[in-house]
C-alpha positions as CSV (number, residue, x, y, z in Angstrom):
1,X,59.7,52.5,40.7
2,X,60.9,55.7,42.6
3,X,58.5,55.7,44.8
4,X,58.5,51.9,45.8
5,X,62.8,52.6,46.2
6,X,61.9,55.3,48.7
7,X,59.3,54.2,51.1
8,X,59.6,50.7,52.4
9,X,55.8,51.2,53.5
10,X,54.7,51.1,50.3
11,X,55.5,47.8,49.9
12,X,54.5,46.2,53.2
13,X,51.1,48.3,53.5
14,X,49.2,47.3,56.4
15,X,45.5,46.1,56.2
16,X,42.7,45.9,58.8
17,X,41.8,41.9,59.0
18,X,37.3,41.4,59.2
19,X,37.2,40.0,62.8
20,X,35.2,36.8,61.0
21,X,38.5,36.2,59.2
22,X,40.3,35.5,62.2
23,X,40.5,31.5,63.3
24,X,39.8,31.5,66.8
25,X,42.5,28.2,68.2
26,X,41.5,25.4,70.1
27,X,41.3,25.1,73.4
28,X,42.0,22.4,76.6
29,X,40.0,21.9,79.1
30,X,40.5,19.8,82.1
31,X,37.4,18.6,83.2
32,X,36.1,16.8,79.8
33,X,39.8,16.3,78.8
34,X,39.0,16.7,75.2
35,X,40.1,19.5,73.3
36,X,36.9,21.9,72.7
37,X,37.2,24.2,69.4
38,X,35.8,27.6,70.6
39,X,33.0,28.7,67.7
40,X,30.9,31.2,69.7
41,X,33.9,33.9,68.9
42,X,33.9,32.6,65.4
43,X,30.5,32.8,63.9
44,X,28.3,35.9,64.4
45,X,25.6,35.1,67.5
46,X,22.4,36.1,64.8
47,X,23.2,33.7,62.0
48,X,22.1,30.3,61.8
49,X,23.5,27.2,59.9
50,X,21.3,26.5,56.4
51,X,19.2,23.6,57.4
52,X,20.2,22.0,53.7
53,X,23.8,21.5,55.8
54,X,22.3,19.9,58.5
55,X,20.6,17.5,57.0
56,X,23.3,16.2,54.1
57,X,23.7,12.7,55.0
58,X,27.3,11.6,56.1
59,X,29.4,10.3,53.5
60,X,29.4,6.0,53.8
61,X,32.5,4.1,55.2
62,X,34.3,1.8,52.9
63,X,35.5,-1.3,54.6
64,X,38.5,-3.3,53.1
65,X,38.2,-6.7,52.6
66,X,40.2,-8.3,55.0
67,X,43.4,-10.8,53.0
68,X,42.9,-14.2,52.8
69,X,46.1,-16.0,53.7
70,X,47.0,-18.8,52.6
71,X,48.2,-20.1,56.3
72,X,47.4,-19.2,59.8
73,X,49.9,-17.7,62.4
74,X,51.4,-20.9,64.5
75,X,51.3,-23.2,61.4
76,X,54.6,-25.3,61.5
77,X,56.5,-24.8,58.2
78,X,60.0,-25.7,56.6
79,X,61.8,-24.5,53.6
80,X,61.7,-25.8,50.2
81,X,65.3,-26.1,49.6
82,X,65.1,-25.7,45.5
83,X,62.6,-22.7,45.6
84,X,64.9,-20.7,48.5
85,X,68.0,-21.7,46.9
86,X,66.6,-19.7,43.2
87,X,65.2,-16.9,44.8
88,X,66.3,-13.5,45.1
89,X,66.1,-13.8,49.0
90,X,69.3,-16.2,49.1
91,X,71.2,-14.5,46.1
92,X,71.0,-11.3,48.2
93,X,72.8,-12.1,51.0
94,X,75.9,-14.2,49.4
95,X,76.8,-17.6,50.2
96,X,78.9,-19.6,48.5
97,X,77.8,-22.4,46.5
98,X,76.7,-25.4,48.5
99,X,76.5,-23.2,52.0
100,X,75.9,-25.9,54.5
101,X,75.0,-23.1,57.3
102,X,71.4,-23.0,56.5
103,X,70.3,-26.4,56.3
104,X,68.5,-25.9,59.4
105,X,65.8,-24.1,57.1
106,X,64.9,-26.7,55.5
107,X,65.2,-29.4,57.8
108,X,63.8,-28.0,61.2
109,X,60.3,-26.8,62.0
110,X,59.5,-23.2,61.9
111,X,56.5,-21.4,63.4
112,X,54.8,-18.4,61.5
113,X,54.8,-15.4,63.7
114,X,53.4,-13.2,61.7
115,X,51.8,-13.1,57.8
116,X,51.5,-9.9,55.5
117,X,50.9,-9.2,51.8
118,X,52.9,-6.4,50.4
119,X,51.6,-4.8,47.3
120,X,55.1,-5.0,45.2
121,X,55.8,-8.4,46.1
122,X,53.3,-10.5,47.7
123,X,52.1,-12.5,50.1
124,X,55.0,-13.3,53.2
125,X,55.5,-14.9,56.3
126,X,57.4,-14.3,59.0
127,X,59.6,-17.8,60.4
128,X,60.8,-18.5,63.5
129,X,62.8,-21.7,64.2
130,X,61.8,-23.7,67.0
131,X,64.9,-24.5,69.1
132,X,67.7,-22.9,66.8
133,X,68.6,-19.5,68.4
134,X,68.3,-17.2,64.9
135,X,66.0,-13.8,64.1
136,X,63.1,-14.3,62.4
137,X,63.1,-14.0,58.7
138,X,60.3,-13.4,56.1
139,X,60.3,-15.5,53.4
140,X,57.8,-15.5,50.4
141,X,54.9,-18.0,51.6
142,X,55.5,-19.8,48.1
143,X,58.7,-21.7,49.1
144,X,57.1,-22.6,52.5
145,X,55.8,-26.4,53.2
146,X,53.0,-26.9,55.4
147,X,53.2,-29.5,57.7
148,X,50.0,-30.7,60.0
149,X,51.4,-32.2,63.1
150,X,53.2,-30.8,65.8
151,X,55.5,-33.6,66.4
152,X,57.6,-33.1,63.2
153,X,60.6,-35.5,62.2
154,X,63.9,-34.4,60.8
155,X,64.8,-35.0,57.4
């Protein structure tokens, strides 16, 4: 213990690094603008590669499935009133009871923008309301009534 207590370079010793062991960085160049790893300072000029690692086969892709939605984007939709009125989505944001300021949810048309399925909750859909100047909002495709023709009447 003496000994490490008296000479500092006893505990940071110095050792010489193999010149293989060193990882030579990449480097740009201009004219192929792609970056361009330098390996003929890396691997000794006499060796070859094993031919056994030239000829593995490359490992095979594995596609996803792409989701089936249950609509398409530009599908004209309103809201269920008695399926958004139960959910979580309007006891989060805290109206009082019998809120007359979204009736236009369930009574105008909205467009689907966009449609994703999340893995915690599900499938949603993202509503925009044709002539009512609101955000977008997604609501669970559940409480969402299809309609087939574009020239919609109020309720």
């Amino acid at each position: 213990m003496e000994a490490l207590a008296s000479s500092p370079r006893a505990l940071f010793a110095r050792t010489a690094t193999p010149a293989t062991a060193l990882v030579t960085p990449a480097r740009w160049t201009p004219s192929s603008s792609r970056l361009v790893k330098a390996t003929a300072a890396a691997e000794p000029a006499g060796e070859a590669k094993p031919a056994a690692a030239a000829a593995a086969p490359a490992p095979k892709k594995i596609l996803k499935k792409k989701p089936v939605y249950s609509m398409k984007k530009g599908q004209i939709v309103r809201v269920e009133k008695e399926k958004y009125l139960n959910s979580i989505n309007y006891l989060s944001v805290g109206h009082p009871p019998f809120y007359k300021g979204l009736d236009y949810i369930y009574e105008d048309r909205g467009e689907v923008l966009d449609i994703r399925i999340f893995e915690e909750t599900g499938e949603y859909a993202l509503i925009a309301w044709v002539g009512i100047p609101t955000p977008p909002a997604w609501l669970p495709t559940y409480m969402l009534i299809k309609s087939d023709k574009l020239d919609y009447e109020r309720i």
